[in-house]
TORVEXLO-179786 format. One record per atom (N, C-alpha, C): residue in one letter; residue number from 1; chain; x negated, y, z negated. Coordinates in Angstrom, 2 decimals, decimal comma. Example, Ala and Ser with C-alpha at 12.3 -4.5 7.8 and 13.67 -1.06 7.14 Angstrom:
residues 2
BAKE  rest   nr  kette       px       py       pz
BAKE     A    1      A   -13,19    -5,69    -7,80
BAKE     A    1      A   -12,30    -4,50    -7,80
BAKE     A    1      A   -13,20    -3,30    -7,80
BAKE     S    2      A   -12,85    -2,25    -7,08
BAKE     S    2      A   -13,67    -1,06    -7,14
BAKE     S    2      A   -12,90     0,03    -7,87
//
This chain:
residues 52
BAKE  rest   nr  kette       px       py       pz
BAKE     X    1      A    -9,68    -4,45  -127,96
BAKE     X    1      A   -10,52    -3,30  -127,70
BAKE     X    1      A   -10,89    -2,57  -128,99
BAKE     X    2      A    -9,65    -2,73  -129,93
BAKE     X    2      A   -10,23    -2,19  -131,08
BAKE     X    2      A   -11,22    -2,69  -131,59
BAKE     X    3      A   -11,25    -3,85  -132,18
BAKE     X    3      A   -12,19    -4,60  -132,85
BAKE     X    3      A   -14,21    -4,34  -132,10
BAKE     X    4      A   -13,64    -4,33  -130,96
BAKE     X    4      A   -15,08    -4,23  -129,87
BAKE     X    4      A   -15,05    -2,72  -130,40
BAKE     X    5      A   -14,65    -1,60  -130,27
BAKE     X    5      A   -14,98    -0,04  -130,83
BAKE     X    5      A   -15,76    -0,10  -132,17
BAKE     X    6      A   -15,04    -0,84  -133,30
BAKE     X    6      A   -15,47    -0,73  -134,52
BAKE     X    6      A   -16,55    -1,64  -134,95
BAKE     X    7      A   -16,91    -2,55  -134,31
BAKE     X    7      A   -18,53    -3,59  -134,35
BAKE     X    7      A   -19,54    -2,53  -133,87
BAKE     X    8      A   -19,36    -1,61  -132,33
BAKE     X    8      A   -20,19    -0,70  -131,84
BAKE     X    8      A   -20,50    -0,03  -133,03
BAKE     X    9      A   -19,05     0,79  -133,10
BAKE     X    9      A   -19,64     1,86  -133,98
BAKE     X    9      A   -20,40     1,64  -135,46
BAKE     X   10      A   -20,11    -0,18  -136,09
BAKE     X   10      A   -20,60    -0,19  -137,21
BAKE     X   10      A   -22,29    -0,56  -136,89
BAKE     X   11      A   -22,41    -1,05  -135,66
BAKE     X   11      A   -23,74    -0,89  -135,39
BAKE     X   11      A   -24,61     0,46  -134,92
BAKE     X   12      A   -23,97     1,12  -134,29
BAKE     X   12      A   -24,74     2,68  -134,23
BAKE     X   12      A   -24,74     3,37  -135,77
BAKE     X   13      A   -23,78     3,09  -136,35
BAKE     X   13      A   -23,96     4,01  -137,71
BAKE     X   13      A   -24,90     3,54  -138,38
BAKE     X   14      A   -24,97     1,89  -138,48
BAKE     X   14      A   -26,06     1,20  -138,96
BAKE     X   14      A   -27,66     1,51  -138,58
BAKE     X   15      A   -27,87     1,37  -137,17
BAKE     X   15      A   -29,45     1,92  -136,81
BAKE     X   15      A   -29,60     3,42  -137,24
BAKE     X   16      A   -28,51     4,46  -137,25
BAKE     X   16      A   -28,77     5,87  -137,05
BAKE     X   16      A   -29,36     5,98  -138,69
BAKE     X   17      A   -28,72     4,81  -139,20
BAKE     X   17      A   -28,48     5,17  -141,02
BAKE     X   17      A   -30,14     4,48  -141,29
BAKE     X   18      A   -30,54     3,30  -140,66
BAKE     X   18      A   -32,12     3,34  -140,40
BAKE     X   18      A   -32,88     3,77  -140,39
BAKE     X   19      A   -32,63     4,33  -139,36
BAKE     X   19      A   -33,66     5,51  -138,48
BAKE     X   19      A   -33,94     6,86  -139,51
BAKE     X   20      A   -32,90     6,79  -140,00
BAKE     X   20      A   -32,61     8,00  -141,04
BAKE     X   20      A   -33,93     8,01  -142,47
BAKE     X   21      A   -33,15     6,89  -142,95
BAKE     X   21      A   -33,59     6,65  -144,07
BAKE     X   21      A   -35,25     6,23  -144,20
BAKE     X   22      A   -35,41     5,89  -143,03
BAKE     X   22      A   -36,98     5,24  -142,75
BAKE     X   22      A   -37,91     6,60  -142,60
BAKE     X   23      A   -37,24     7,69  -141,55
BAKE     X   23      A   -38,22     8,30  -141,23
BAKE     X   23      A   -38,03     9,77  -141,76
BAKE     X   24      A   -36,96    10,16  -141,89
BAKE     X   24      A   -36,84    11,75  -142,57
BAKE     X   24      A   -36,74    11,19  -143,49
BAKE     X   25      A   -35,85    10,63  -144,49
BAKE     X   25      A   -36,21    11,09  -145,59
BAKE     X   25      A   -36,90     9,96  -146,78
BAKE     X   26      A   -37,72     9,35  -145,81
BAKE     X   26      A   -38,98     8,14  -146,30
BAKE     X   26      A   -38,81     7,57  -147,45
BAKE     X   27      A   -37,78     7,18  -147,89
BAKE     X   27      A   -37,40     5,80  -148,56
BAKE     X   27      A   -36,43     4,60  -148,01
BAKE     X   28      A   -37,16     3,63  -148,82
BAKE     X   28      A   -36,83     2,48  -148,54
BAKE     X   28      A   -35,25     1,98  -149,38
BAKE     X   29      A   -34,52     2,29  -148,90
BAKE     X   29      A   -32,81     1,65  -149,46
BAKE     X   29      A   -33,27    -0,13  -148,98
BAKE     X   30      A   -32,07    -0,66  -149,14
BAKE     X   30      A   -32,02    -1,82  -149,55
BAKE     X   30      A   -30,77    -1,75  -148,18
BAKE     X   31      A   -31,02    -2,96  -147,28
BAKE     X   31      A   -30,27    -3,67  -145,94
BAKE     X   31      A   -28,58    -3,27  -146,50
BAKE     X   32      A   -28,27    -3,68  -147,59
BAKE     X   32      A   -26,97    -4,25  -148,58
BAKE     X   32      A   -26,55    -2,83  -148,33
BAKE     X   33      A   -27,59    -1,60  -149,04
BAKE     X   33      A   -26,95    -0,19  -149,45
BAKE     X   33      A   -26,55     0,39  -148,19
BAKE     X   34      A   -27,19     0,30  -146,81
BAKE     X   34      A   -27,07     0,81  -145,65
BAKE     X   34      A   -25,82     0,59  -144,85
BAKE     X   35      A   -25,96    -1,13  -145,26
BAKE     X   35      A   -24,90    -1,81  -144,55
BAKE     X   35      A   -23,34    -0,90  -145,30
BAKE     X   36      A   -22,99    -0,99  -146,28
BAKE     X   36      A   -22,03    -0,12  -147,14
BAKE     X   36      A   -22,22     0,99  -146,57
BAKE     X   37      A   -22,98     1,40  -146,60
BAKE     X   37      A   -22,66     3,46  -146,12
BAKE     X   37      A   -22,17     3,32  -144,45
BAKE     X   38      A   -22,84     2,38  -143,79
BAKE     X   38      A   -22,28     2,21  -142,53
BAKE     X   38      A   -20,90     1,67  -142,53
BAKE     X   39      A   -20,46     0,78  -143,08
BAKE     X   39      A   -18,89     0,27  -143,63
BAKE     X   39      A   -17,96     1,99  -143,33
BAKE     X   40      A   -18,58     2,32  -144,69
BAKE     X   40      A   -17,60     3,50  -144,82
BAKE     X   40      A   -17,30     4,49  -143,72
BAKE     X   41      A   -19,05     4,94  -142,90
BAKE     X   41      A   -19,21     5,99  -142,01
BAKE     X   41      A   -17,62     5,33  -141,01
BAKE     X   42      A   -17,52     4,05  -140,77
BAKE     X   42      A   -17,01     3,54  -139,38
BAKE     X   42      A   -15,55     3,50  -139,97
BAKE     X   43      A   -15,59     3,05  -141,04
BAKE     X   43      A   -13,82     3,42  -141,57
BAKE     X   43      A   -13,51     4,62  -141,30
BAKE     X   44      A   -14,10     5,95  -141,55
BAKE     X   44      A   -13,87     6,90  -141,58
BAKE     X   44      A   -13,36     7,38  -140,03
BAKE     X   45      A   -14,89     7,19  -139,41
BAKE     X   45      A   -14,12     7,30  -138,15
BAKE     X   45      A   -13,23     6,72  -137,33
BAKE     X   46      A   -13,28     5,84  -137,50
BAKE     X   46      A   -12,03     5,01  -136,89
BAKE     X   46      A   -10,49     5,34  -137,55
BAKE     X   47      A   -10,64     5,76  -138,71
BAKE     X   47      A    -9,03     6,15  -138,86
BAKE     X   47      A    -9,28     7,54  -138,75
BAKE     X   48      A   -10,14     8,54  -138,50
BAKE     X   48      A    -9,99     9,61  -137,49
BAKE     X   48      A   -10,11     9,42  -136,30
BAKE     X   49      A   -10,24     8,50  -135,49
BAKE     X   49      A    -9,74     8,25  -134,20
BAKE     X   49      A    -8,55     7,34  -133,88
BAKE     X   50      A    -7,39     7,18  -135,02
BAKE     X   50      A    -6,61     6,55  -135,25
BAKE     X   50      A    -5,60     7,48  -135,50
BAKE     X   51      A    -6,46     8,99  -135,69
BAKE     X   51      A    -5,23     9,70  -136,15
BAKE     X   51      A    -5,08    10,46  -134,87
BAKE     X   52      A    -5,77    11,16  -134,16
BAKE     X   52      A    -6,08    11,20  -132,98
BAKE     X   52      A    -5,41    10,57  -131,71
//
């Protein structure tokens, strides 16, 4: 169940971090840089819902 939580969440952080970057604040990052910031966003939360 864990593993299934943390794929979700690295995919919602991933589109939100998309969605983000595409349309407010209209530059183009690189798949690689997104994918990393999403890495981190989902570490983060997951060991705050680990602490929890």
């Amino acid at each position: 169940m864990f593993i299934i939580e943390t794929v979700v969440g690295l995919i919602c952080f991933f589109i939100v971090n998309i969605l983000y970057d595409t349309y407010i604040t209209k530059r183009n990052s690189s798949f690689i840089q997104l994918s990393i910031i999403s890495m981190v966003q989902t570490i983060i939360a997951m060991s705050i819902y680990n602490i929890l």
